[in-house]
C-alpha positions in Angstrom: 2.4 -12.4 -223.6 3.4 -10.2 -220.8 0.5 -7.4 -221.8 -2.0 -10.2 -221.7 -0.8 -11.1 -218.1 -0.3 -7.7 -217.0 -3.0 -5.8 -218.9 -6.4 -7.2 -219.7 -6.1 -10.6 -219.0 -6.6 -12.7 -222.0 -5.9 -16.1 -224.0 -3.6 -15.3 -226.7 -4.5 -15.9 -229.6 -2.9 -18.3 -232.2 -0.7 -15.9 -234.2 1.1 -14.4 -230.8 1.4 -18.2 -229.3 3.0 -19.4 -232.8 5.4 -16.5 -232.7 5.9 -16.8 -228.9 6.9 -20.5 -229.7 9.2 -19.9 -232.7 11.5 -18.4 -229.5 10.8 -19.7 -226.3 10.3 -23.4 -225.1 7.8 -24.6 -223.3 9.5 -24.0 -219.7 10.7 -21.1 -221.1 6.6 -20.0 -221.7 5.8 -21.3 -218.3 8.8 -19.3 -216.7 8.2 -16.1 -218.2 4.4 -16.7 -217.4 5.1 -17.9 -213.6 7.7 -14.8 -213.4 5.6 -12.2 -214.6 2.3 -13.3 -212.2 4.5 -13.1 -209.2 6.1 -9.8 -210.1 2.8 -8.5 -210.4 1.1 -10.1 -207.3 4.2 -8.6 -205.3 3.7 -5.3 -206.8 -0.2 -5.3 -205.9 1.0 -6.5 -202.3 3.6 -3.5 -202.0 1.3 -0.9 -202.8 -1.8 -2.1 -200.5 0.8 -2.2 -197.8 1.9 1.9 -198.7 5.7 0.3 -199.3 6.2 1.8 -202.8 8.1 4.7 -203.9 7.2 8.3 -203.2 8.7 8.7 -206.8 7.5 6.4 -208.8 4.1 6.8 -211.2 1.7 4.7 -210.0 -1.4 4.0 -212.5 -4.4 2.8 -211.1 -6.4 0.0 -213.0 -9.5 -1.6 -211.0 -9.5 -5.3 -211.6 -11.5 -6.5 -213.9 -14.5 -7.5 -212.0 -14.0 -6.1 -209.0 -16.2 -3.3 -207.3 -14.2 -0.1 -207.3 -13.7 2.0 -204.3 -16.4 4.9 -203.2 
């Protein structure tokens, strides 16, 4: 669930939500869901504003859909 958030974004399909379910609730889904988002949004926020770490990686992925930069 978290790849689908973080990397392409995607529906899941029915095998990964059935086996998501056998282990998590429902608010347990949405929490992981709602957590995930806003560690990512922060991250994106962080890294326009030059506030991350001179050591860590940084991978660059152009959102999907968007123009990327000349």
């Amino acid at each position: 669930m978290t790849d689908a958030i973080i990397g392409v974004p995607r529906a899941l399909d029915a095998s990964t939500q059935a086996e998501i379910k056998k282990h998590l609730s429902e608010a347990e889904i949405a929490e992981l869901a709602l957590g995930v988002g806003c560690f990512l949004g922060m991250s994106k926020v962080l890294i326009n504003l030059g506030m991350e770490p001179e050591s860590m990686p940084v991978t660059m992925l152009p959102t999907p859909g968007s123009i990327p930069p000349s």
